[in-house]
C-alpha positions in Angstrom: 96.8 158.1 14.6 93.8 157.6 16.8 92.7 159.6 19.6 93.7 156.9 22.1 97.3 156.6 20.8 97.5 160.6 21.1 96.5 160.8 24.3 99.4 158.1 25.4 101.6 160.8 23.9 103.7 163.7 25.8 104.7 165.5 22.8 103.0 165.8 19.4 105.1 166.8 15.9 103.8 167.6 12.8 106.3 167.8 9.7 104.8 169.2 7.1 105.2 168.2 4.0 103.4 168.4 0.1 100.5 167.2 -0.5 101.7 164.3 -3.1 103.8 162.8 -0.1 102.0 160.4 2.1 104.6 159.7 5.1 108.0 159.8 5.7 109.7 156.7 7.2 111.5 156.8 10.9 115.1 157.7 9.2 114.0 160.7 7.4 111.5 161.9 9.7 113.9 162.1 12.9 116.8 163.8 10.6 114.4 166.7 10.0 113.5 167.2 13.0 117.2 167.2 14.6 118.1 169.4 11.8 115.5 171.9 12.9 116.4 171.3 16.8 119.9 172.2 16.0 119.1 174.9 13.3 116.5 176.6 16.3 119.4 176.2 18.7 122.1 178.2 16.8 120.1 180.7 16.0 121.7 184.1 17.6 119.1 186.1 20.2 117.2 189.0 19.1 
């Protein structure tokens, strides 16, 4: 992504992911990241 598009962005994510994988498409990418939202969420307090 270049520098110009980041800096139009609020938030950046990184999902990482081996080295053998080049991208993830839209689908994918958005289920791993509300499956770590929710996962983060349920999570009892220390």
């Amino acid at each position: 992504m270049s520098l110009e598009r980041r800096a139009l962005c609020d938030r950046l994510v990184h999902i990482p992911v081996r080295a053998d994988v080049g991208s993830l498409d839209v689908g994918v990418a958005g289920s791993v990241l509300l499956y770590e939202i929710l996962r983060a969420s349920s999570r009892p307090e220390l």
